[in-house]
KOLVO-278782 format. One line per field, with one value per residue (C-alpha): x negated, y negated, z negated. Coordinates in Angstrom, 2 decimals. Each point is the difference from the previous one (the first is absolute). Example, Ala and Ser with C-alpha at 12.3 -4.5 7.8 and 13.67 -1.06 7.14 Angstrom:
# residues 2
east <- -12.30:-1.37 $
north <- 4.50:-3.44 $
up <- -7.80:0.66 $
END
This chain:
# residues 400
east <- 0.00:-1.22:-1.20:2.50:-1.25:-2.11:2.63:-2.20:0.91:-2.78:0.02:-1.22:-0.01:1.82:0.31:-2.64:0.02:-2.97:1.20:3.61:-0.62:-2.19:3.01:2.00:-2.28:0.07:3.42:0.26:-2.55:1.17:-1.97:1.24:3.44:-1.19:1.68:-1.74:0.57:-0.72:-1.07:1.45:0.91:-2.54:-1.14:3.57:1.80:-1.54:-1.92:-3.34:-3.00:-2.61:-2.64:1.00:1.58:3.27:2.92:-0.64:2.62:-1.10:1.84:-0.37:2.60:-1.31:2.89:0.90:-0.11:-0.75:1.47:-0.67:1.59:-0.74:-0.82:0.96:-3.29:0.07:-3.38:-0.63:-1.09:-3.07:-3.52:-0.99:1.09:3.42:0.93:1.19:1.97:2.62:1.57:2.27:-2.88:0.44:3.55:-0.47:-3.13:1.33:3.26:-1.16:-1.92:-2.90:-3.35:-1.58:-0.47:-2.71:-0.72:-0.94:-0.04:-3.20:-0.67:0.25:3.73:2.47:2.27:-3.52:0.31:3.73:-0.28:-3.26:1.98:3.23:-1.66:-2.16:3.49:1.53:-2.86:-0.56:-3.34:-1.43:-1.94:-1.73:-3.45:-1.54:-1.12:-2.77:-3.76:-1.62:-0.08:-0.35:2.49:1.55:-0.10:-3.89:0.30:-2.37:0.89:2.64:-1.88:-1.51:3.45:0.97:-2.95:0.90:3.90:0.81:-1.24:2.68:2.52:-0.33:0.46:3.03:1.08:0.55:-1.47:-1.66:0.55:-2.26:0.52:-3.72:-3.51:-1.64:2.97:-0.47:-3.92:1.25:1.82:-2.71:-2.34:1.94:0.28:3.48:-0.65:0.23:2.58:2.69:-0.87:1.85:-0.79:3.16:-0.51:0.83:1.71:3.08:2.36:-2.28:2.62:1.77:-3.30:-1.27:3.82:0.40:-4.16:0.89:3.33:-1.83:-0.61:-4.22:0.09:2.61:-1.28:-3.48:1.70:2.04:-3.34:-1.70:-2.75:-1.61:-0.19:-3.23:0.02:-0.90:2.68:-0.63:3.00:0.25:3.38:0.03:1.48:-2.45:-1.09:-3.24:-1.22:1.23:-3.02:1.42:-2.69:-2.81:1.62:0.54:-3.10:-1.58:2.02:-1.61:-3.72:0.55:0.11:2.00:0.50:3.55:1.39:3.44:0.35:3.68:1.51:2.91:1.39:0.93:-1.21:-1.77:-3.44:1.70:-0.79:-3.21:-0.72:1.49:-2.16:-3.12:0.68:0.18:-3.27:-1.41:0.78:2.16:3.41:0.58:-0.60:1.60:3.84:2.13:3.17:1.54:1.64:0.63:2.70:-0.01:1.52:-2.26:-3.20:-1.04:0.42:-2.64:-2.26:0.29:-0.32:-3.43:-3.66:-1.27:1.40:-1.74:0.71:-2.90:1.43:-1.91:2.51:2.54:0.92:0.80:1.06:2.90:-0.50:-3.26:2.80:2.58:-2.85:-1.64:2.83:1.16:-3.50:-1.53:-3.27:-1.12:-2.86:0.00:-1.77:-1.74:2.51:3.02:1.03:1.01:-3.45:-1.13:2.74:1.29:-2.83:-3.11:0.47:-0.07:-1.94:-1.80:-1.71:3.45:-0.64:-1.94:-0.85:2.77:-0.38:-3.37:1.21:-3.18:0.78:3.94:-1.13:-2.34:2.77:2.19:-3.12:0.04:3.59:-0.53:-2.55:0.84:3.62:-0.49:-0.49:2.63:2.13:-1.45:0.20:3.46:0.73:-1.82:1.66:3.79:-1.44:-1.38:3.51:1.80:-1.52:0.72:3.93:3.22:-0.07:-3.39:1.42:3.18:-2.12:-2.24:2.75:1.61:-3.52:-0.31:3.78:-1.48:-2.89:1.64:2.74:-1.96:-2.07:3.67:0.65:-3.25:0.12:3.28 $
north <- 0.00:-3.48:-2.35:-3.32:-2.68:-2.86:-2.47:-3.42:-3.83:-2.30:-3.32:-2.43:-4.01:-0.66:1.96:-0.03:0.28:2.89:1.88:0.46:2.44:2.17:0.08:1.03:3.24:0.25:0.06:3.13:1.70:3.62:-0.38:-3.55:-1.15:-4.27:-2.97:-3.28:-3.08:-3.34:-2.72:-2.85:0.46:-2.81:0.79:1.67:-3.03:-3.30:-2.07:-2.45:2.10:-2.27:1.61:0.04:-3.31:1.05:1.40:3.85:2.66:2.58:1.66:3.53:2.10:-0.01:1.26:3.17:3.38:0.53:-0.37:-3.46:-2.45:-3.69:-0.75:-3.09:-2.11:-3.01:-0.89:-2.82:1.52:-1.47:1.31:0.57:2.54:-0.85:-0.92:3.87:0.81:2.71:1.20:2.21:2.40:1.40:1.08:0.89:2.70:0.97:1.29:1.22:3.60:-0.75:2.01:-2.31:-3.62:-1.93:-3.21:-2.23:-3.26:-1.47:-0.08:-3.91:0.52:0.45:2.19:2.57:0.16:0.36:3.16:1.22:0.00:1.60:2.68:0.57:0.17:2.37:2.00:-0.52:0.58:-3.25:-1.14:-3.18:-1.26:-2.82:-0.78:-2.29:1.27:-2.38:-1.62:-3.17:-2.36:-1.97:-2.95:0.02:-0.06:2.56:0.33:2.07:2.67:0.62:-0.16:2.51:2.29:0.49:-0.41:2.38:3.14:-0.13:-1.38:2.76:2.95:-0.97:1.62:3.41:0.17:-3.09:-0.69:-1.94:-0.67:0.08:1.48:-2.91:-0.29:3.84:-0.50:-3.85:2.60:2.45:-2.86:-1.04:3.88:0.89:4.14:0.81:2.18:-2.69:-2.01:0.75:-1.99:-0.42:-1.83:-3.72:0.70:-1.31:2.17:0.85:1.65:-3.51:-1.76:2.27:-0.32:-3.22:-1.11:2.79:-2.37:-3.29:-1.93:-1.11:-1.71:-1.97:-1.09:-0.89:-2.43:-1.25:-1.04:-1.04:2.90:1.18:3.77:0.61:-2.20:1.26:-0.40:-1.04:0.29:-1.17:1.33:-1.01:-2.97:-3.15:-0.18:-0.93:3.93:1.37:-2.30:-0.59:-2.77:2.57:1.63:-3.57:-1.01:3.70:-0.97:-3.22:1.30:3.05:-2.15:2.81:-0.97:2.48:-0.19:-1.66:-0.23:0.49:-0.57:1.87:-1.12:-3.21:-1.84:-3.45:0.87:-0.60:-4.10:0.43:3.01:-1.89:-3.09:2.25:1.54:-3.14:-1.10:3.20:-0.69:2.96:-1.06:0.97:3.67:0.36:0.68:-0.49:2.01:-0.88:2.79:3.18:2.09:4.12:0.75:-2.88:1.96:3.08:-1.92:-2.50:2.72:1.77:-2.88:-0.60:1.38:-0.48:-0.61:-2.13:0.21:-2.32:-0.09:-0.77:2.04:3.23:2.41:2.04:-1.83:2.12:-2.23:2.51:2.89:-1.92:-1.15:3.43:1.51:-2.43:0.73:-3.08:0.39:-1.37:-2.17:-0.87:-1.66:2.75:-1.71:1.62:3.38:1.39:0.01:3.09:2.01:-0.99:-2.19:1.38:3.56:-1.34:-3.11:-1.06:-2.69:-1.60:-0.50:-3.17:-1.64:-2.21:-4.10:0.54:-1.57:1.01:3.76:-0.41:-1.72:2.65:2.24:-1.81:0.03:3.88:0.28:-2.58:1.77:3.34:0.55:3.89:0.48:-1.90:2.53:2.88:-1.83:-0.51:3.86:1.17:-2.85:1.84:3.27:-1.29:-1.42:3.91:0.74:-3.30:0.54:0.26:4.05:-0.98:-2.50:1.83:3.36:-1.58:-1.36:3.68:0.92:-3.18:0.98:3.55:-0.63:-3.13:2.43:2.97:-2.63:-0.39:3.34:0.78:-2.96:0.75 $
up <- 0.00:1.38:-3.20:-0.46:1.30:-2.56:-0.97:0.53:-0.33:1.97:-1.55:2.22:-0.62:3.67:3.50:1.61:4.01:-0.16:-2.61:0.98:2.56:-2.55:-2.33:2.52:0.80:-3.64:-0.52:2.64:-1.02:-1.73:-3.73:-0.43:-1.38:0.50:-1.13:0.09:-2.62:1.72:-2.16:2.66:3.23:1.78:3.28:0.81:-0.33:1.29:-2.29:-0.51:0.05:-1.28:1.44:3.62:-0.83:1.87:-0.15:0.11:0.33:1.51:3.55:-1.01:-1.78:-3.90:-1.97:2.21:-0.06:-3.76:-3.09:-2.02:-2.77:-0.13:-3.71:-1.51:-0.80:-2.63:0.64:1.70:3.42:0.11:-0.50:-3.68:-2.90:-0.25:3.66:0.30:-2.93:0.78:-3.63:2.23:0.34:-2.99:0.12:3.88:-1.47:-3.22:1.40:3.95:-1.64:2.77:-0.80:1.30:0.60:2.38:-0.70:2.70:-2.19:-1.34:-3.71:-0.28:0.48:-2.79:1.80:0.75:-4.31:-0.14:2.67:-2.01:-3.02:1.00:1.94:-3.42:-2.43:2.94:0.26:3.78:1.61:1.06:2.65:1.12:1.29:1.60:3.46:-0.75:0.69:-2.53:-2.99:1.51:-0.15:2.38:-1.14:-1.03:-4.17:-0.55:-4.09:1.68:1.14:-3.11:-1.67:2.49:-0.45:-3.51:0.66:2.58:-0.92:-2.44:2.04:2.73:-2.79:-0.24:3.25:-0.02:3.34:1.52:3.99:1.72:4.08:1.00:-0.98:-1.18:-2.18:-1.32:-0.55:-2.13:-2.09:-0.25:-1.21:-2.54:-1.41:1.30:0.42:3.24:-0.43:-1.38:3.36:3.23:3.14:1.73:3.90:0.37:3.12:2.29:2.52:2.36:2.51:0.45:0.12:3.07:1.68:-0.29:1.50:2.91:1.04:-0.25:3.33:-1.05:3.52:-0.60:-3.64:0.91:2.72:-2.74:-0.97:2.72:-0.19:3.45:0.46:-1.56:-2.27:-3.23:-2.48:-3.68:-2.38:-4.18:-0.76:-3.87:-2.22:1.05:-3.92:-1.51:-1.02:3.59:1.15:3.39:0.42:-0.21:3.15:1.68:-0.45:1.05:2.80:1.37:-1.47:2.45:2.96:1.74:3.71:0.28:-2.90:-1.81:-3.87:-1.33:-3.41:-0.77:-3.44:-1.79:-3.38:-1.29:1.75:3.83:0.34:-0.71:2.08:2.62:-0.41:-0.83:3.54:1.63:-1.56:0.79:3.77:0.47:-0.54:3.05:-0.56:-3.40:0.19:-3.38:0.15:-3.33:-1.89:1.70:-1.72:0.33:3.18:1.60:-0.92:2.19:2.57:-1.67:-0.60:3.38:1.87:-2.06:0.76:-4.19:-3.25:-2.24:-3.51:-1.59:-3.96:-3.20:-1.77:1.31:-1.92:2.97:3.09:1.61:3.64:0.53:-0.69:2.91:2.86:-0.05:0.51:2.46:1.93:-1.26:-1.31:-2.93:-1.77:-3.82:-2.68:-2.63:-2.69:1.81:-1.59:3.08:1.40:-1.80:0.95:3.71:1.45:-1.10:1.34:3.57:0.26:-3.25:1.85:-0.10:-3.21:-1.10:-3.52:-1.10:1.22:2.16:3.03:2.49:-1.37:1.27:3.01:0.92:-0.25:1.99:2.65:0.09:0.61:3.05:1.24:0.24:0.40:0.79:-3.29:-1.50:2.04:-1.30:-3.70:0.75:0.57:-3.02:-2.13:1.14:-0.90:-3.32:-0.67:0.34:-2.97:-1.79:0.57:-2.74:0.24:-1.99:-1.98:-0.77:-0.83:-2.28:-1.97:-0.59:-1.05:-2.17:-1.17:-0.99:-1.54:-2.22:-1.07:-1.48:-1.93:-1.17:-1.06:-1.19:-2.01:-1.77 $
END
């Protein structure tokens, strides 16, 4: 006789248009009875996002296909420790008799306590991790990382299995003495299937007219939020330092950064060649990323960077700073010269040379970067999350 399926709630702060899809595979999948608990629902209805500086709502379906409840949050919505507060986790835990809940809300959020402690009282395995790869923190107050250091190895026995989405994130763990067999690495990916579909129907003639590139022109693309960390004036300036005699430079994305990229390209003297296409919702991408020769993703700081996940898959090969955490795992298999040391400009704009130069190779990149991506896919995600599921649960029963 076939085992029940794992009753599960996902709490999540908001729908998010990468994950839905996952949850939906979830939600079919034979050892998983899923329900998901949404903090707010931004991002599925329109609203500010202040770092795009637009209104954002996204053009995929976000809410479909799975089960989910909207929980009432009297926080004030904004960043901080009470700008999630969602009380009606605690009823919604203690009464719904799930073995298990994953927790995909950071620690500096109230509600992440309120689901930590209700899953505790009910006796429910829990699970939760991070995806940073550092200690660092953003914002550059370094008393942080040693409040961290001696912090977090705490904080991360609390889960009864921890789930990290990458392997730099599963070696942070390590380092800080999390046993290796309390850590589960489980894929930062996105729907590959619809990714591939949709870059097969798009028209990448038509697009690069719509932006005035020749034929063999090589194509440059930053598909990111123009903020300070994304560093999208390392790639500009790459750009212009490269003196590439084919080549375009387009910005896909939106944010505070995009007056002064357009000024510094007009100082630069290649204003010209530098297209701004302001924010690009879902459905607008693959045909971004097919229509492009190289993704450039120069950030100070990503935890992960799911665009490597959507151009590789899209046949768009892809160059990265070595402070992205999706280097190690997608980009560095197949071209590890695409890699270059965060904010060294000549380094990026040698890069951007050796994809001018030698566009044979970027094809062949581009082949091995789709085949790296079928084993980056949700039937790894999902299937890492049973095991995560299994291994979090006997801790249970051994423990009681």
């Amino acid at each position: 006789m076939a085992e029940p399926p794992y009753r599960v709630l996902a709490v999540a702060s908001h729908p998010v248009q990468y994950m839905a899809p996952i949850l939906r595979k979830m939600a079919q999948h034979a050892q998983m009875d899923l329900h998901v608990a949404y903090c707010s629902l931004r991002g599925a209805q329109a609203g500010i996002d202040p770092e795009f500086g637009a209104t954002v709502q996204w053009d995929v379906p976000l809410l479909e296909g799975y089960s989910w409840t909207h929980v009432s949050n009297c926080g004030s919505g904004k960043e901080g420790f009470f700008g999630l507060c969602n009380p009606g986790l605690w009823g919604l835990i203690r009464s719904g008799r799930y073995d298990a809940v994953l927790c995909y809300l950071g620690y500096v959020r109230a509600s992440f306590w309120i689901a930590y402690c209700a899953a505790k009282v009910s006796g429910s395995a829990f699970l939760f991790g991070t995806d940073t790869t550092t200690l660092d923190p953003l914002d550059g107050r370094m008393w942080k990382r040693r409040v961290k250091r001696i912090l977090w190895p705490r904080l991360f026995r609390l889960a009864t299995q921890v789930i990290v989405p990458s392997s730099g994130s599963r070696d942070l763990m390590l380092s800080l003495g999390i046993p290796a067999e309390r850590v589960t690495l489980t894929p930062y990916v996105v729907d590959n299937d619809w990714w591939i579909a949709q870059a097969a129907r798009a028209n990448r003639k038509a697009v690069r007219v719509g932006w005035n590139a020749a034929p063999d022109d090589l194509v440059i693309l930053f598909c990111a939020k123009l903020q300070p960390w994304k560093q999208p004036m390392d790639l500009l300036r790459a750009f212009a330092r490269a003196g590439l005699p084919k080549a375009i430079l387009v910005f896909a994305g939106e944010g505070p950064l995009r007056s002064q990229l357009e000024s510094e390209a007009s100082a630069l003297g290649v204003r010209d060649r530098v297209r701004f296409l302001g924010f690009a919702n879902q459905s607008e991408l693959p045909a971004i990323y097919a229509a492009s020769d190289l993704l450039v993703l120069p950030s100070s700081y990503d935890a992960f960077g799911v665009v490597v996940n959507e151009a590789m898959l899209c046949g768009c090969p892809v160059a990265a700073s070595d402070k992205v955490g999706a280097g190690r795992d997608l980009i560095a298999p197949i071209a590890p010269d695409f890699i270059y040391s965060c904010g060294d400009v000549d380094a990026l704009a040698v890069v951007l040379r050796r994809a001018h130069d030698d566009r044979t190779r970027l094809v062949r990149i581009a082949a091995a970067g789709k085949q790296r991506m079928a084993s980056w896919s949700p039937l790894e995600n999902i299937e890492s999350h049973i095991e995560a599921l299994e291994h979090g649960l006997a801790r249970l029963d051994r423990e009681v």
